[in-house]
C-alpha positions in Angstrom: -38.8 -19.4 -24.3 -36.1 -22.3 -24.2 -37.1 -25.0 -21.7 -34.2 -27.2 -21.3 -36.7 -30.4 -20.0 -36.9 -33.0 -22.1 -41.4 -33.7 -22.8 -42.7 -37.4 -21.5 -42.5 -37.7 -24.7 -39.1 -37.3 -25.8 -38.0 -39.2 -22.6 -39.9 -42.4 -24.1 -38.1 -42.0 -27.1 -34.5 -41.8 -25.4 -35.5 -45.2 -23.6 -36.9 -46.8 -26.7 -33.6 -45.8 -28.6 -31.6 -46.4 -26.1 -33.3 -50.0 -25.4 -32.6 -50.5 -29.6 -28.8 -49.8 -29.0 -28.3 -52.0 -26.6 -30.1 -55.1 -27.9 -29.8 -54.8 -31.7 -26.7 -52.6 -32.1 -24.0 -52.6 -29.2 -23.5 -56.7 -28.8 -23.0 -56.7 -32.4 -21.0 -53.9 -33.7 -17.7 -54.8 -32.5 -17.7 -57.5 -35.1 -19.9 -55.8 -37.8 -16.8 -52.9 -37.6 -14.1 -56.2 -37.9 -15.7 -57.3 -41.3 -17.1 -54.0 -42.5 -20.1 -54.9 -42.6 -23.5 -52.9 -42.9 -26.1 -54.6 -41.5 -29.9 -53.5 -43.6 -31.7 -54.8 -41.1 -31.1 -52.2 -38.7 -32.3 -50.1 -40.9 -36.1 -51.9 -40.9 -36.3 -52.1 -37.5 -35.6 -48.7 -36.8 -38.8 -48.1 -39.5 -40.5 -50.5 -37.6 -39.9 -47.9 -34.7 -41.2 -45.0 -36.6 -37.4 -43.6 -36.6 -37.0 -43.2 -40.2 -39.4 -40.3 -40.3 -39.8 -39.0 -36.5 -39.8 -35.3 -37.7 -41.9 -35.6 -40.6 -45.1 -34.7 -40.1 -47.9 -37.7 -40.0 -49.2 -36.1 -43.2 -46.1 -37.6 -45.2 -45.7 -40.7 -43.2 -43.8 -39.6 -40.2 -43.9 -39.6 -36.8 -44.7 -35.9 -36.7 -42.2 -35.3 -33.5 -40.1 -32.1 -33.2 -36.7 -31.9 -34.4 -35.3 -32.0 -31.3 -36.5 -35.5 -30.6 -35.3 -36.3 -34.0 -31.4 -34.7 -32.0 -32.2 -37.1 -29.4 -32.5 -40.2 -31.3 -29.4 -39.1 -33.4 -27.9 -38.9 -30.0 -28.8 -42.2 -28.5 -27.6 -43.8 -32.1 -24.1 -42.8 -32.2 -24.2 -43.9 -28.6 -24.1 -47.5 -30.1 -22.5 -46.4 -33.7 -21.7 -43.8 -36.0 -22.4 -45.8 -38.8 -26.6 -46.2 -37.6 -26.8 -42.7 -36.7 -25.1 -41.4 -40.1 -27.8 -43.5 -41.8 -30.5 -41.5 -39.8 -28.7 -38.4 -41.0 -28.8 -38.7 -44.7 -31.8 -40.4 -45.0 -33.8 -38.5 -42.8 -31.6 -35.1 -42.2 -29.9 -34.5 -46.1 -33.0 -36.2 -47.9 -36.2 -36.6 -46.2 -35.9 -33.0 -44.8 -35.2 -31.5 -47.6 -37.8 -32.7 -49.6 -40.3 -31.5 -47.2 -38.9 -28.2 -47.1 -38.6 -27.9 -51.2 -40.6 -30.7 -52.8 -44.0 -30.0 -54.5 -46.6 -31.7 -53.6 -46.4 -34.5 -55.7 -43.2 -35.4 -55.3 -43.8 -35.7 -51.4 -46.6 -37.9 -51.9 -44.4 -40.1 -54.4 -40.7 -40.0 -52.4 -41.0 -38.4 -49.0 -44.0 -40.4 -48.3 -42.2 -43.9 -48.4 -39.1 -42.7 -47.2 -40.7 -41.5 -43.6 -42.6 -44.6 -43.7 -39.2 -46.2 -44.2 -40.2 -48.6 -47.2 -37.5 -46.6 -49.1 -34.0 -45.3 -48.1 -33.0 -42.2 -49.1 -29.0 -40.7 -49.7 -27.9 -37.4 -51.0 -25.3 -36.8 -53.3 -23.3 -33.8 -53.4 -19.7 -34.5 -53.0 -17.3 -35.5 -56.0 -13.7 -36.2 -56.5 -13.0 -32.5 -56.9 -15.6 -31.2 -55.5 -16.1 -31.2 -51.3 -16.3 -27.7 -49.5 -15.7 -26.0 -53.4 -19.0 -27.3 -54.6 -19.4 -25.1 -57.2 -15.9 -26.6 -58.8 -18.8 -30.1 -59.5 -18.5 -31.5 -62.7 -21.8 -33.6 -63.2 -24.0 -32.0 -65.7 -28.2 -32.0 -66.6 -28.8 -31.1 -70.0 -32.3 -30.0 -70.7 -33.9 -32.9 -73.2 -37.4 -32.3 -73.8 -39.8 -33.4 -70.6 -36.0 -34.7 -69.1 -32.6 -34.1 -68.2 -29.9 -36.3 -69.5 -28.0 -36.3 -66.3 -24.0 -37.6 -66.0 -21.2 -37.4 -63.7 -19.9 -39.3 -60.5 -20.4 -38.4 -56.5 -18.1 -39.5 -54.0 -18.2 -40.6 -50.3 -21.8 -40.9 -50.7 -23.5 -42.7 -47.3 -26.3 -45.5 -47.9 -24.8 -45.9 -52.0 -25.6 -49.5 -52.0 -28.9 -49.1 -50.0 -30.8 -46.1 -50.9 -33.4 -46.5 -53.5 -33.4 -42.5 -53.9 -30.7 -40.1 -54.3 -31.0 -36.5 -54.2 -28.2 -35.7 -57.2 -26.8 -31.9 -57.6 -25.5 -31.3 -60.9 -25.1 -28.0 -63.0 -27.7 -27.3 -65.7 -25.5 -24.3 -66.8 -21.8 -23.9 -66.3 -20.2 -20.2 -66.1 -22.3 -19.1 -63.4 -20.7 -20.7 -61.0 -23.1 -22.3 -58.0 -26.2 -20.1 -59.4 -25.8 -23.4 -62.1 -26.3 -25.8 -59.9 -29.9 -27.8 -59.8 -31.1 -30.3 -58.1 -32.6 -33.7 -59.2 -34.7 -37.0 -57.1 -32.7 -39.7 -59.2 -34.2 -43.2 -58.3 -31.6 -46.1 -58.3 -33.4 -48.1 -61.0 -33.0 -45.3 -63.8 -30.9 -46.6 -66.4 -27.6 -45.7 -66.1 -27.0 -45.8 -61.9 -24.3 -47.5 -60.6 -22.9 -47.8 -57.3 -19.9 -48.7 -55.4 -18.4 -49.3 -52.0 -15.1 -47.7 -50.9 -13.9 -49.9 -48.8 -10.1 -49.0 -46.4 -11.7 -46.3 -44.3 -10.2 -45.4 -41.1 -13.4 -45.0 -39.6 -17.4 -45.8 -39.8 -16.4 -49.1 -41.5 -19.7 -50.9 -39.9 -21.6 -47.9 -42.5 -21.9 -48.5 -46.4 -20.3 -45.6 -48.4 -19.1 -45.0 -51.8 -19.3 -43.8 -55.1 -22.2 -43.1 -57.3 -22.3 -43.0 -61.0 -24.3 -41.5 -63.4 -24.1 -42.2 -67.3 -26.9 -40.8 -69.6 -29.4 -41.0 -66.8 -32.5 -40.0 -68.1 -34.4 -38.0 -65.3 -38.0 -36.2 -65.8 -38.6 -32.6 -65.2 -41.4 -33.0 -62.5 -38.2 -34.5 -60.5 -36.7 -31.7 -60.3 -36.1 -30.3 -56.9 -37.5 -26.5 -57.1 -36.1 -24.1 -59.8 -33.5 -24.7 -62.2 -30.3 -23.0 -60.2 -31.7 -23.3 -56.7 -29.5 -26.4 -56.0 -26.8 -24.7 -54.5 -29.7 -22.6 -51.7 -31.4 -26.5 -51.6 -28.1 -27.9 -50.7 -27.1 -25.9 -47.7 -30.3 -26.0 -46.2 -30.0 -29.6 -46.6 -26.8 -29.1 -44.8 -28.3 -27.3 -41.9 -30.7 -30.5 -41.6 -27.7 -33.0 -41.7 -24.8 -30.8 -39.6 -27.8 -30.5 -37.3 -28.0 -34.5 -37.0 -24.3 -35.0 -37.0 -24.1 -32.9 -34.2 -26.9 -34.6 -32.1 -24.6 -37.8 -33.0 -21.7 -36.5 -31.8 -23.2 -35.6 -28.0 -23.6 -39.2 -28.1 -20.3 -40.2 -28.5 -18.8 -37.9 -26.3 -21.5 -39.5 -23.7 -20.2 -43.0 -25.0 -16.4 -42.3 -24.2 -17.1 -40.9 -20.8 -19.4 -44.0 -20.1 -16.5 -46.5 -21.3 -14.1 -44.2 -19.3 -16.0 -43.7 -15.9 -16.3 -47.6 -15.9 -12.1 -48.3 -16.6 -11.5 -45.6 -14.0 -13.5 -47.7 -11.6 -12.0 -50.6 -12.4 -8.6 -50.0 -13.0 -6.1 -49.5 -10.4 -2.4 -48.3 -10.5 -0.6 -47.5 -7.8 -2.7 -49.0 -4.8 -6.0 -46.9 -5.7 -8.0 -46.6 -8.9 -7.0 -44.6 -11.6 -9.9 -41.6 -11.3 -8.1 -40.4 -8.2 -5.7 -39.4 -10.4 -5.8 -36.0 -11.0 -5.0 -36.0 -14.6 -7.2 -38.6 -15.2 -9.8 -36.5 -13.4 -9.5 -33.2 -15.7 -9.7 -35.6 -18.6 -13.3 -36.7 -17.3 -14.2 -33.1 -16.0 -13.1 -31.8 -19.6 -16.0 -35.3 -21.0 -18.6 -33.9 -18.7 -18.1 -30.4 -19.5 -18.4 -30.9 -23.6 -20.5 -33.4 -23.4 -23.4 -30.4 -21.3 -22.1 -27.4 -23.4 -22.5 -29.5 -27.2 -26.1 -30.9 -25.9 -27.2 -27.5 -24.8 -26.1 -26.0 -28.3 -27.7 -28.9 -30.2 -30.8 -27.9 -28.7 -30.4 -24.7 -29.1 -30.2 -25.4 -32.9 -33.5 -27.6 -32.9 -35.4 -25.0 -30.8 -34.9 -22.4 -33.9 -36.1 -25.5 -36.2 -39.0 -25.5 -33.8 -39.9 -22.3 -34.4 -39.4 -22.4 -38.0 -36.3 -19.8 -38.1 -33.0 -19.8 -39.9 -30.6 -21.4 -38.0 -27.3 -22.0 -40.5 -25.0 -20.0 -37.8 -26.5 -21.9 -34.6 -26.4 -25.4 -36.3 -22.9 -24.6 -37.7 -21.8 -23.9 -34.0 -23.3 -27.1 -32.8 -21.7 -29.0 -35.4 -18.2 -27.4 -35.1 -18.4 -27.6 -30.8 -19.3 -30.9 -30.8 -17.6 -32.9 -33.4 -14.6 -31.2 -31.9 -15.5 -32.1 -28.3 -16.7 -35.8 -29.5 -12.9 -36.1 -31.3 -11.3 -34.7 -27.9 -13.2 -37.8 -26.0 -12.9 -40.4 -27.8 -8.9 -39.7 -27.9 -8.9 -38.9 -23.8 -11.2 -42.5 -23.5 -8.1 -44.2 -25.4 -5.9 -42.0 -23.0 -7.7 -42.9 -19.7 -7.9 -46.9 -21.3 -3.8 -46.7 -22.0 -2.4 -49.4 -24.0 -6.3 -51.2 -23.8 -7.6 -48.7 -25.4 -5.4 -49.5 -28.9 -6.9 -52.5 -28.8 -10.7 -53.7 -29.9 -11.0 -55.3 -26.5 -12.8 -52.0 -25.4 -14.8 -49.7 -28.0 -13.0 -46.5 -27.0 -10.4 -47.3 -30.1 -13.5 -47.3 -32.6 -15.0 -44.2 -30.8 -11.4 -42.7 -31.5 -11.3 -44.1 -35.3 -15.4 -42.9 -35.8 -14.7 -39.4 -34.1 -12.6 -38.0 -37.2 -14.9 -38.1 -40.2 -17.8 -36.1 -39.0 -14.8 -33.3 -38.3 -14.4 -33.4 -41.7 -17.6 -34.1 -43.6 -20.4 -31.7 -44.1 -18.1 -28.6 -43.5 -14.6 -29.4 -42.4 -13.5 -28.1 -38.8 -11.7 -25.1 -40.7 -14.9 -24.2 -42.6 -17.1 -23.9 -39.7 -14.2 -21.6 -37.9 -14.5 -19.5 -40.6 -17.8 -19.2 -40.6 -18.2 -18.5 -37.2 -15.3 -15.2 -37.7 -17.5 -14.3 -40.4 -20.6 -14.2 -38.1 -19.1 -12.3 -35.7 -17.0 -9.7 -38.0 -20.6 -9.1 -39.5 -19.9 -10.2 -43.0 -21.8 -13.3 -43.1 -25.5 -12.7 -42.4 -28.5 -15.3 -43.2 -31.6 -14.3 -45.1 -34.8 -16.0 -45.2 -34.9 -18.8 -47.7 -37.9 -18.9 -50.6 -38.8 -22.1 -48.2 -38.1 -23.0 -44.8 -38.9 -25.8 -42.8 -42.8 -26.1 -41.5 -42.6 -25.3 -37.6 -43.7 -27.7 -35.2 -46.0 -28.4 -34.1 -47.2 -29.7 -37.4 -50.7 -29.2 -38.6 -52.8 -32.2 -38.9 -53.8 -32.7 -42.0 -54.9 -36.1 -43.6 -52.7 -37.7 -46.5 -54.0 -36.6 -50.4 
């Protein structure tokens, strides 16, 4: 049974994250988004925190919390900055995650072990110049050499470039199957033949370090391999469910973050002898806030509850993702609304909620994909099968490090 209270637990978390925003993130990001700059040591702190691995079980370094604490710290993130919680999302959600779903043992004592502990960072690269919701259209190739693959090829709009020390890399070890020729490869940033760099112009998230990642005769052993030659594209999208699950919780926070920003101009503001939230339109801009803000929580949740329980949950995280970046777009552009000619202007952060709010409707299944999806669902010709591995349940079992 669903309970919809959050555990003494996960209360302490919200107030330790939330105390983190405040102090390290929130004085500070106005000008970190100015410059475009990504600040590493947020990153260290938050490790210090244990929030590099909160759903990992202690076993592999983590905090061994349930994934819905993992929402709520995504949550209380965005709340400050996309940018902090996106890093949470690929290192922990796309990576971490997904090496403790499909990672042999020894690779989770030699990658996922550090990464929960968060002496290493962790990024996932799937995307490539022409290759975003049509994965299987990828072009970078692993050619079988021996006890290694010779790995080349490029990835795009890849989160964490310059800081990760891990990637996970998809690339096809055979090409005219289609995605059943996709595999999936642990590539460590100081293999010969890594490069990395920043884009730099985004509209958005420009406090968060993305970019390219390049690949050139990378030599890459078998045993780091992730599962079974042409299982990449099945690893992907259940590393997908872990991230849209993430970017999700984020975006609850930023709807919460424009209604904050807009109850407090409503207050303050007056036109017209009284202030602005008597209004009436102002007023159904702040019910619709409140409204999204309960529905994209409760189907976040919802999400993480399935996690709990081990179960597929593609079509429920897909939901959550597609509700609530939608809702957290809708807010952030109402919070400019409600601010009027203010809100075009730094002065107040509703104008970088606004300018954050559109990538995650894009990345990680566009808007239109989810829709699709969704139709499918209902129609009945989408339907999700147990996967060879799913993620452990919660709670974990205890069971002392190897």
């Amino acid at each position: 049974m669903m309970n919809f209270e959050l555990t003494d637990e996960q209360q302490s978390v919200k107030k330790l994250v939330k105390r983190f925003v405040d102090k390290e993130i929130i004085p500070n990001i106005q000008e970190w988004d100015r410059q475009g700059h990504f600040e590493p040591s947020i990153l260290k702190k938050l490790a210090e925190l244990q929030l590099m691995g909160v759903c990992i079980p202690e076993e592999y370094g983590g905090a061994g919390m349930d994934y819905n604490t993992l929402a709520i710290v995504c949550e209380e993130l965005e709340r400050g900055d996309t940018a902090y919680r996106t890093a949470v999302s690929v290192h922990t959600g796309l990576n971490s995650m997904t090496l403790l779903q499909w990672g042999a043992e020894e690779q989770k004592q030699k990658y996922l072990v550090p990464q929960a502990q968060g002496k290493q960072v962790g990024a996932f690269g799937l995307t490539e110049p022409n290759a975003g919701s049509d994965v299987a259209a990828m072009n970078s190739t692993a050619i079988r050499d021996g006890d290694s693959y010779i790995l080349n090829g490029s990835k795009t709009w890849i989160s964490l470039c310059d800081a990760a020390d891990n990637f996970l890399i998809f690339a096809k070890t055979e090409h005219d199957i289609g995605h059943k020729g996709i595999s999936a490869f642990i590539v460590e940033r100081n293999f010969p033949g890594v490069e990395t760099k920043a884009i730099k112009g985004k509209l958005g998230i420009r406090a968060g370090n993305t970019g390219e990642v390049f690949l050139s005769d990378v030599r890459v052993p078998v045993s780091n391999r992730l599962g079974e030659e042409g299982e990449g594209f099945k690893i992907a999208m259940s590393a997908l469910d872990n991230g849209r699950f993430t970017v999700a919780a984020g975006a609850v926070g930023l709807i919460e973050a424009s209604l904050e920003a807009s109850l407090k101009y409503c207050h303050e503001r007056k036109t017209f002898g009284k202030e602005i939230g008597r209004h009436q339109l102002v007023q159904q801009m702040i019910a619709k806030m409140s409204a999204n803000l309960e529905i994209s929580r409760l189907l976040v949740f919802k999400a993480g509850w399935l996690k709990n329980q081990g179960k597929r949950n593609t079509k429920e995280t897909s939901l959550a993702k597609w509700i609530a970046c939608n809702a957290a777009f809708e807010a952030a552009n109402d919070a400019v609304q409600i601010h009027g000619a203010y809100g075009y202007s730094d002065q107040y952060p509703v104008e970088r909620f606004l300018r954050n709010s559109k990538a995650p409707v894009i990345y990680e299944g566009t808007r239109e994909i989810h829709t699709i999806m969704q139709g499918e669902y209902a129609l009945g010709y989408r339907e999700d099968k147990p996967l060879r591995r799913q993620l452990p349940a919660w709670p974990f079992e205890e069971v002392s490090v190897h």
